[in-house]
C-alpha positions in Angstrom: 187.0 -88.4 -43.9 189.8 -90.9 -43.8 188.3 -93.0 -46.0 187.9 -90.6 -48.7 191.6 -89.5 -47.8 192.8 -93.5 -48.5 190.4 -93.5 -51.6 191.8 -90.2 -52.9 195.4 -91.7 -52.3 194.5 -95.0 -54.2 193.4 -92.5 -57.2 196.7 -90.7 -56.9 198.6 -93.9 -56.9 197.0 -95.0 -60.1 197.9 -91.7 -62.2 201.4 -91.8 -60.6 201.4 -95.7 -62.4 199.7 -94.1 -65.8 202.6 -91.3 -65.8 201.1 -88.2 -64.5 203.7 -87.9 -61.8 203.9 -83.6 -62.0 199.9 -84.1 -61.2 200.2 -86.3 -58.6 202.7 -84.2 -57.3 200.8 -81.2 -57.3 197.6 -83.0 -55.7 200.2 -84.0 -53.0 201.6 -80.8 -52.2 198.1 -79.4 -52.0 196.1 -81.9 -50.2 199.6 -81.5 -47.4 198.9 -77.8 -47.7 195.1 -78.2 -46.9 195.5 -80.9 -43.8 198.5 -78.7 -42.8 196.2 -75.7 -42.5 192.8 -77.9 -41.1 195.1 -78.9 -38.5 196.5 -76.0 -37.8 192.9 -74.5 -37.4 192.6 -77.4 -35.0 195.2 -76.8 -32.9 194.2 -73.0 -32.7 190.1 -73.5 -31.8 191.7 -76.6 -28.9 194.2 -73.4 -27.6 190.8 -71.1 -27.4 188.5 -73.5 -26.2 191.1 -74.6 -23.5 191.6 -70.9 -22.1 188.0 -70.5 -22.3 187.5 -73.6 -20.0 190.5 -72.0 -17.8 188.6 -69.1 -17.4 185.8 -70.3 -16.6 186.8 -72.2 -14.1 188.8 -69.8 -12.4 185.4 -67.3 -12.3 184.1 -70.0 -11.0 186.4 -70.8 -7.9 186.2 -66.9 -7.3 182.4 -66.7 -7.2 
């Protein structure tokens, strides 16, 4: 994933140098809204999965 990330980056760096800066750009602004979002997604399913565990384990100490 990171790899393809750095690869991707490389690409971007080489249009930038060719003179396709507004493309570039755009590719930025997405691929920042994309990660934004995946991480985002992250955060959220950690949040669930760590009340989840909470409760759990509180059944747990009842039973």
């Amino acid at each position: 994933m990171t790899l393809l990330r750095a690869s991707v980056r490389l690409e971007k760096r080489k249009s930038v140098r060719r003179g396709s800066e507004a493309e570039w750009l755009i590719g930025l602004s997405v691929g920042t809204v994309s990660t934004w979002r995946t991480s985002s997604r992250i955060q959220l399913a950690a949040k669930l999965s760590s009340r989840l565990s909470a409760n759990s384990g509180t059944t747990h100490r009842h039973r």
